[in-house]
PAZAPA-4460 file (N, C-alpha, C; in steps of 0.05 Angstrom, whole numbers, plus 32768, in hexadecimal, padded with zeros to 4 digits):
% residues 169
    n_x    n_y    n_z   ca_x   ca_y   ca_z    c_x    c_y    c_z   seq   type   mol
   7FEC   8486   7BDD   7FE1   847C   7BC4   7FE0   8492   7BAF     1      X     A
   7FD8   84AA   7BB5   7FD9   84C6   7BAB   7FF3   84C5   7B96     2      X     A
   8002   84BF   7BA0   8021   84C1   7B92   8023   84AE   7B7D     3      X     A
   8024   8490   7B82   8018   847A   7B75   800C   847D   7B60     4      X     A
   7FF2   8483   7B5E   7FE4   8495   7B47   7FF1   84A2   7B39     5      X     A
   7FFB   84B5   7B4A   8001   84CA   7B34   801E   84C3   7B1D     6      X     A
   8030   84B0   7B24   8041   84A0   7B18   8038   8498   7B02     7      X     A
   8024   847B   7B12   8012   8470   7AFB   800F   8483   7AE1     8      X     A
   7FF8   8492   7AE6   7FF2   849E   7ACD   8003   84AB   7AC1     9      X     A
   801B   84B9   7AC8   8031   84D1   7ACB   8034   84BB   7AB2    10      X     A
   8040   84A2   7ABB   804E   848C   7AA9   8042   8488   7A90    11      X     A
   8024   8483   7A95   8016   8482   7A75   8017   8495   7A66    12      X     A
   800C   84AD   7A75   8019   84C2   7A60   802F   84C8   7A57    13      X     A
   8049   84BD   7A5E   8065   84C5   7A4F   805F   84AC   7A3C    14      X     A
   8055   84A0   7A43   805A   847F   7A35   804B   848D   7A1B    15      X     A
   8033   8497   7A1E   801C   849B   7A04   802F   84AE   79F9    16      X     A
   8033   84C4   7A03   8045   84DA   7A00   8060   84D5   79E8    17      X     A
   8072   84BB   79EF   8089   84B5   79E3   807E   849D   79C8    18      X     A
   806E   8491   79CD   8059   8481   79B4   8053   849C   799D    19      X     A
   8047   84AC   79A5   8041   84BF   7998   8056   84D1   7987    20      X     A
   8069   84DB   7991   8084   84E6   798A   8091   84C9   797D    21      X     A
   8099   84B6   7981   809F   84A2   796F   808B   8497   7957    22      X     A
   8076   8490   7955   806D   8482   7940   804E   849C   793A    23      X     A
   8047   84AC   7946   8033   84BC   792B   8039   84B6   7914    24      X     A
   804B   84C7   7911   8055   84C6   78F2   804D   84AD   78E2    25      X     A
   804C   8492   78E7   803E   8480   78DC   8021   847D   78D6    26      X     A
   8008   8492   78E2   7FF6   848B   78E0   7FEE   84A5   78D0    27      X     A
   7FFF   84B0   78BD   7FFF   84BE   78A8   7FFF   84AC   7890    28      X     A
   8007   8495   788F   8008   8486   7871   7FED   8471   7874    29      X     A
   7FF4   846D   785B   7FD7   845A   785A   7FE0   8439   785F    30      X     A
   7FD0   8428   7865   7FD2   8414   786B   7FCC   840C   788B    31      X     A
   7FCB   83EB   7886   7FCC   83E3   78A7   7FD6   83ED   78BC    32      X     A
   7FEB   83F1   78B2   800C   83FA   78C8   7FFE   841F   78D4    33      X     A
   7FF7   842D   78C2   7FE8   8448   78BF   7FCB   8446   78D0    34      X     A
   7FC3   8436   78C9   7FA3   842D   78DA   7FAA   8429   78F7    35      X     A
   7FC4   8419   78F7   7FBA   8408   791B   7FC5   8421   792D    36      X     A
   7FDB   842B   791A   7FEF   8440   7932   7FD9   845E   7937    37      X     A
   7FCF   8462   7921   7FB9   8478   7922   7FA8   8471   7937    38      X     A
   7F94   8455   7933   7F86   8449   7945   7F92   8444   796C    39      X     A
   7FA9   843E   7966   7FB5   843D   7983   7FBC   8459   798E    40      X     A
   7FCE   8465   7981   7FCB   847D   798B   7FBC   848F   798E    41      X     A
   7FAE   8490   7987   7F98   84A4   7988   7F85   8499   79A6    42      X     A
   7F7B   8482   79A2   7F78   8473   79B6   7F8A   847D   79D9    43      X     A
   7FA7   8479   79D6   7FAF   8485   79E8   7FB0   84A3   79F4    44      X     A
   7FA7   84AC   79DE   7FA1   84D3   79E0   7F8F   84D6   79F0    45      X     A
   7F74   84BF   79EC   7F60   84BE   79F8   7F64   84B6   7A1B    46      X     A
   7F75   84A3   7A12   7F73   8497   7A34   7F85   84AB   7A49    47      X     A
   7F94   84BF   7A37   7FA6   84D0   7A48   7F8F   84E7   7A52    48      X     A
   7F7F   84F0   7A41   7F72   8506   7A3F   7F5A   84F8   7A58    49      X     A
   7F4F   84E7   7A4E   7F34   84D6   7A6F   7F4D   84DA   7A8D    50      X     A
   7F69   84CE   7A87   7F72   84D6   7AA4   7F75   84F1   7AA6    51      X     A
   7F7E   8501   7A9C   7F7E   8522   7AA3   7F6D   852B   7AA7    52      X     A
   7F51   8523   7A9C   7F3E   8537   7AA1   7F33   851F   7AC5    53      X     A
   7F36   8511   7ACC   7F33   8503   7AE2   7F4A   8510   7AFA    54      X     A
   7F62   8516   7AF0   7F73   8525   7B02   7F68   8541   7B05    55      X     A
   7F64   8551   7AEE   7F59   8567   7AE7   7F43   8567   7B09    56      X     A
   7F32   854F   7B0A   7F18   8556   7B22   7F27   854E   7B3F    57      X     A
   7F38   8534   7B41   7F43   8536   7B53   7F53   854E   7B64    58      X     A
   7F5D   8563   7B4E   7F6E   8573   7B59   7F5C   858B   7B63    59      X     A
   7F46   858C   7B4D   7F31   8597   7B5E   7F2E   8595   7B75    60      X     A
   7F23   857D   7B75   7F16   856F   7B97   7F35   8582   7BA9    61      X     A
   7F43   8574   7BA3   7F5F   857C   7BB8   7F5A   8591   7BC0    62      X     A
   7F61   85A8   7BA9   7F61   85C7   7BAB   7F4C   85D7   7BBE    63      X     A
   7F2D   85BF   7BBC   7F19   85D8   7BC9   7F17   85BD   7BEB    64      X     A
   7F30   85B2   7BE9   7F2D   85A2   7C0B   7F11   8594   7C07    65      X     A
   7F0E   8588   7BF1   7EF8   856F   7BF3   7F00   8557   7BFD    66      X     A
   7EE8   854C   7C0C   7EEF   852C   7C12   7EF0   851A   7BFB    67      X     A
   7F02   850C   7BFC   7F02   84F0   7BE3   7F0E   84E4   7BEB    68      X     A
   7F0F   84C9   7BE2   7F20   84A4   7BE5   7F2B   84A6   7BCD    69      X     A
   7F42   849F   7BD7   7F56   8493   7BBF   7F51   8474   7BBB    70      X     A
   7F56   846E   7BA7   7F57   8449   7BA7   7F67   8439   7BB1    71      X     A
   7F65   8426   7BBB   7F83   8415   7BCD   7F96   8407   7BB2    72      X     A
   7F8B   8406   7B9C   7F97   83FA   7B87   7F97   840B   7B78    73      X     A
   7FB3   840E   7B61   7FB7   8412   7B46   7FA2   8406   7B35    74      X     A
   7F9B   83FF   7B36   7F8D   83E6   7B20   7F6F   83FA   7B18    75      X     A
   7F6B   8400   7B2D   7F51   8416   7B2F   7F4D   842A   7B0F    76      X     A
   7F33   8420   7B12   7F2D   8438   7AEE   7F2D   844E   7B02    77      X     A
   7F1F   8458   7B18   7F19   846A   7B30   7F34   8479   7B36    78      X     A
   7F2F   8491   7B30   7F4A   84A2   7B37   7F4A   84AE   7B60    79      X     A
   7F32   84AA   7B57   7F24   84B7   7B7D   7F06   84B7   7B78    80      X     A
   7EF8   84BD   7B91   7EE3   84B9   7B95   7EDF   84D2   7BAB    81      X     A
   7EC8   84DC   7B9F   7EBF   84FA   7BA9   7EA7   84F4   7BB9    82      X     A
   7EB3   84F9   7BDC   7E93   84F8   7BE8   7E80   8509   7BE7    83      X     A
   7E67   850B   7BE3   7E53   8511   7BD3   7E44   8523   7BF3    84      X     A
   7E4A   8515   7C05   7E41   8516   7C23   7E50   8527   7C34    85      X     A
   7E67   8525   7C34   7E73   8537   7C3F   7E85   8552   7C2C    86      X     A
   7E7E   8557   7C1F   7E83   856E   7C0C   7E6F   857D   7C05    87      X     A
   7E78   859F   7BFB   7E62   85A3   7BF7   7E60   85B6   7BDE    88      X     A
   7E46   85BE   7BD4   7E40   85C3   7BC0   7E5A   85D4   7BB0    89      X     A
   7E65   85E3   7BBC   7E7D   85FD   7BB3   7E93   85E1   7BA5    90      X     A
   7E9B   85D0   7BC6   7EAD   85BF   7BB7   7EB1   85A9   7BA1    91      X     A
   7E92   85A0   7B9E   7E83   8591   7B88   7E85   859E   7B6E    92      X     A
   7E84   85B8   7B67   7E8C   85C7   7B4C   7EA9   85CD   7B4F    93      X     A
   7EB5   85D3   7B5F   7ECA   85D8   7B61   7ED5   85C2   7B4E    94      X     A
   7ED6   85A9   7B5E   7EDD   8587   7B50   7ED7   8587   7B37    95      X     A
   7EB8   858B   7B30   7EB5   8587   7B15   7EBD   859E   7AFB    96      X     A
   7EB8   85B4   7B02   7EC5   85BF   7AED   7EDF   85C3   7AEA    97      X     A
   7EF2   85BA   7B07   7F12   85B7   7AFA   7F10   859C   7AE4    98      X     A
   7EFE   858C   7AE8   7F09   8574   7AD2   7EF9   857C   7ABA    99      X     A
   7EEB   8590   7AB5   7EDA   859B   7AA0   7EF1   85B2   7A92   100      X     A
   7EFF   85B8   7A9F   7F19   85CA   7A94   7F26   85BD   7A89   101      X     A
   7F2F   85A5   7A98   7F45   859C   7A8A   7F3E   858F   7A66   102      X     A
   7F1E   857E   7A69   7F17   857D   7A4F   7F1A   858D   7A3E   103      X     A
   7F12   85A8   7A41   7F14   85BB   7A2A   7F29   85C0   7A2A   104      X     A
   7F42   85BB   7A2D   7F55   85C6   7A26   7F64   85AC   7A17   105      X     A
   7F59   8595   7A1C   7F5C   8583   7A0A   7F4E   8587   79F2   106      X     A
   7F38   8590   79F6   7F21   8596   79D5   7F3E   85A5   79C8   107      X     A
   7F3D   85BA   79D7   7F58   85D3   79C4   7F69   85BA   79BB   108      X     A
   7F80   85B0   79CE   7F92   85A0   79C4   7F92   8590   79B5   109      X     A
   7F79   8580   79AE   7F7F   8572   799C   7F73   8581   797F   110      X     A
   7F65   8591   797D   7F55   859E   796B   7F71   85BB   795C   111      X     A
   7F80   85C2   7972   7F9A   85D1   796B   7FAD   85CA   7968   112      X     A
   7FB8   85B0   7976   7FD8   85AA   7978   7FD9   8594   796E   113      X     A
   7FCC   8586   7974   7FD1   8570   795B   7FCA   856A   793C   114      X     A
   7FDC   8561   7930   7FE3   8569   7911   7FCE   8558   7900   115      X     A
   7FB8   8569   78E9   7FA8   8565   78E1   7FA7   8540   78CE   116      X     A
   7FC5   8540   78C0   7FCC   852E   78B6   7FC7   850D   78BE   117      X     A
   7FCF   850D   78D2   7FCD   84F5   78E5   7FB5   84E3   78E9   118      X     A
   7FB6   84D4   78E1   7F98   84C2   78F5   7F9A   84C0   790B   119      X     A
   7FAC   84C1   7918   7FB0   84B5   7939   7FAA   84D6   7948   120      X     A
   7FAD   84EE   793A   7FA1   8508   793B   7F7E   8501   793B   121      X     A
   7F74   84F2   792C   7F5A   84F0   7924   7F49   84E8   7936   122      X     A
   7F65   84D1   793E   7F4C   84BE   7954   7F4C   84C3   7968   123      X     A
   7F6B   84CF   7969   7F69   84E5   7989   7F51   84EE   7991   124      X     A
   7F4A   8509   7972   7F34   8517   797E   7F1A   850A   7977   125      X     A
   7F19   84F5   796B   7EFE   84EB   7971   7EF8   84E4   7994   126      X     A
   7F0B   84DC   799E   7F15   84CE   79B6   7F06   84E8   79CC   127      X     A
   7F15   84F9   79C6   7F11   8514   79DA   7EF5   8517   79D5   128      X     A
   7EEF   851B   79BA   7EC8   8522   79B1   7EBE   8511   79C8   129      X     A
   7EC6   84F4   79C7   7EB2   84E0   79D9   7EAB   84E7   79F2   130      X     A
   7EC7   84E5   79F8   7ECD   84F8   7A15   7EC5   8507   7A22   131      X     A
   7EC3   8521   7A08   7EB4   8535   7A18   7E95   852D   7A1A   132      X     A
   7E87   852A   7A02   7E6F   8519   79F7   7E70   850F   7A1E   133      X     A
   7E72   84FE   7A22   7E71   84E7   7A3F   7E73   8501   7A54   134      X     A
   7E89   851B   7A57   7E82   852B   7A69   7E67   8539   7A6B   135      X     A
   7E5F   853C   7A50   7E45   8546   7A4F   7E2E   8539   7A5B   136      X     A
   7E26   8527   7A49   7E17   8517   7A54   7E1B   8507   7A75   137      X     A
   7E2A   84FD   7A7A   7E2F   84F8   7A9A   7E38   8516   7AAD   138      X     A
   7E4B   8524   7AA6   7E49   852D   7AC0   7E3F   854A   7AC9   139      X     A
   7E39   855A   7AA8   7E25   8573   7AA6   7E0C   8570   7AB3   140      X     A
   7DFE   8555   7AB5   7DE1   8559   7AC6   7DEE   8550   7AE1   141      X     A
   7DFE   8549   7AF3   7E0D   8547   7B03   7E07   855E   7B0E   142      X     A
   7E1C   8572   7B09   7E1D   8597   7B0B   7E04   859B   7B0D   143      X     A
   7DF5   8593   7AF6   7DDA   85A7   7B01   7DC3   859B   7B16   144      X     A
   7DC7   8586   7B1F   7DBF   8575   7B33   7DC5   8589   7B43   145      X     A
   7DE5   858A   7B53   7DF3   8593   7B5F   7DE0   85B6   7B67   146      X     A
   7DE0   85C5   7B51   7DD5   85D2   7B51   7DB4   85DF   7B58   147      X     A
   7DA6   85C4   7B49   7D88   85CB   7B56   7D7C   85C1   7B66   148      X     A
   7D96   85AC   7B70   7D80   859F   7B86   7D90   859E   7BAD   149      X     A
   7D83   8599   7BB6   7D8E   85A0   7BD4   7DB0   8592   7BDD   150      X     A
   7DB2   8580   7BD3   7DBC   8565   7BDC   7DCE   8566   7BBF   151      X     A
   7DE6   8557   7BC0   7DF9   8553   7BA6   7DF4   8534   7BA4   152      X     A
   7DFC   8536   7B8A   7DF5   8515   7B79   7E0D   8503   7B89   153      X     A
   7E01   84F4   7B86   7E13   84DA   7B95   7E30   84CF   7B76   154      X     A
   7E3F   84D5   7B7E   7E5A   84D4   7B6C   7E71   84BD   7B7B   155      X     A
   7E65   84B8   7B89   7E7E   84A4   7B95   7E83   848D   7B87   156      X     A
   7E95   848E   7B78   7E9E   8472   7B64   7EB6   8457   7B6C   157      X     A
   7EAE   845A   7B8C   7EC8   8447   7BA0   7EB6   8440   7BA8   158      X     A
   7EBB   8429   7BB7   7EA6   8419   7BCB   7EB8   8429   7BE6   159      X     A
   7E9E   8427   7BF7   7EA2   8432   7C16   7EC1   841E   7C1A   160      X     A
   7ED8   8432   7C22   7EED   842A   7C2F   7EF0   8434   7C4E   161      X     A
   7EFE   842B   7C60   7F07   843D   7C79   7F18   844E   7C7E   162      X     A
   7F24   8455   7C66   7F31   8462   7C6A   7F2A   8481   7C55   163      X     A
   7F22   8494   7C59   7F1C   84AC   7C46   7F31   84BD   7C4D   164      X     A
   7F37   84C7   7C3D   7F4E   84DA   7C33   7F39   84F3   7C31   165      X     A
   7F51   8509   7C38   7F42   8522   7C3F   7F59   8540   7C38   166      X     A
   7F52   8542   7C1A   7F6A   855B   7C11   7F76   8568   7C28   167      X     A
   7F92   856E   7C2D   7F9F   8583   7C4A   7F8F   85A2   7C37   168      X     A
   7F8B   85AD   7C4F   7F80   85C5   7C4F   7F93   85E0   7C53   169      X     A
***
């Protein structure tokens, strides 16, 4: 399924990716046509940037040999699910601040590389603000949970499957 995933999204992002290189340039003029493509793309900046920074923690998890479930479906908002129980504190930050990296380097990217002109630039980085805004608030007291208290926060966003996947070491 690992692979599967990673297609999936691979695919949205060329897809947002080639939307973007084709029609920006429209959401530089004024009008409807200027509103919706600004509004859509920018929109897609967003939805590329929530999967990266979600791969961003998965690859975490991988890297420090955390336990997690993959989803049996594509369809899944759930990129993986981090057991909370069998992992432990080192590999719980490990997870979260790789997807805390990857945000900020979206703050940079959209705040540096994309072109001031644009609305679909605009709503991008409103998009990423939210984003991060939502990392803060959800998963900064997470970490410090993690941190002051004996036991890590319960993060499992899959329902109990039988089958758990377990990064190769």
């Amino acid at each position: 399924m690992f692979w599967k995933l990673a297609a999936r999204d691979a695919l949205i992002l060329a897809l947002v990716a080639a939307a973007w290189r084709l029609f920006s340039g429209l959401s530089a003029g004024d009008g409807a046509v200027g509103d919706l493509t600004g509004l859509i793309l920018g929109l897609g900046v967003g939805v590329g940037v929530f999967l990266l920074h979600e791969w961003g923690h998965l690859l975490g998890a991988m890297a420090s040999g955390s336990a997690f479930r993959l989803p049996d479906r594509l369809r899944s908002i759930h990129l993986f699910s981090f057991d909370s129980r069998r992992n432990s504190r080192g590999q719980f930050l490990v997870m979260s601040f790789s997807g805390f990296l990857v945000t900020g380097v979206a703050v940079w990217f959209g705040y540096v590389a994309l072109p001031d002109s644009l609305l679909a630039s605009r709503v991008a980085r409103g998009a990423i603000v939210f984003l991060t805004s939502l990392t803060v608030l959800i998963e900064f007291p997470l970490v410090f949970w993690s941190l002051l208290s004996p036991t890590l926060p319960p993060v499992e966003t899959l329902p109990a499957e039988p089958r758990d996947r377990r990064a190769p070491a």
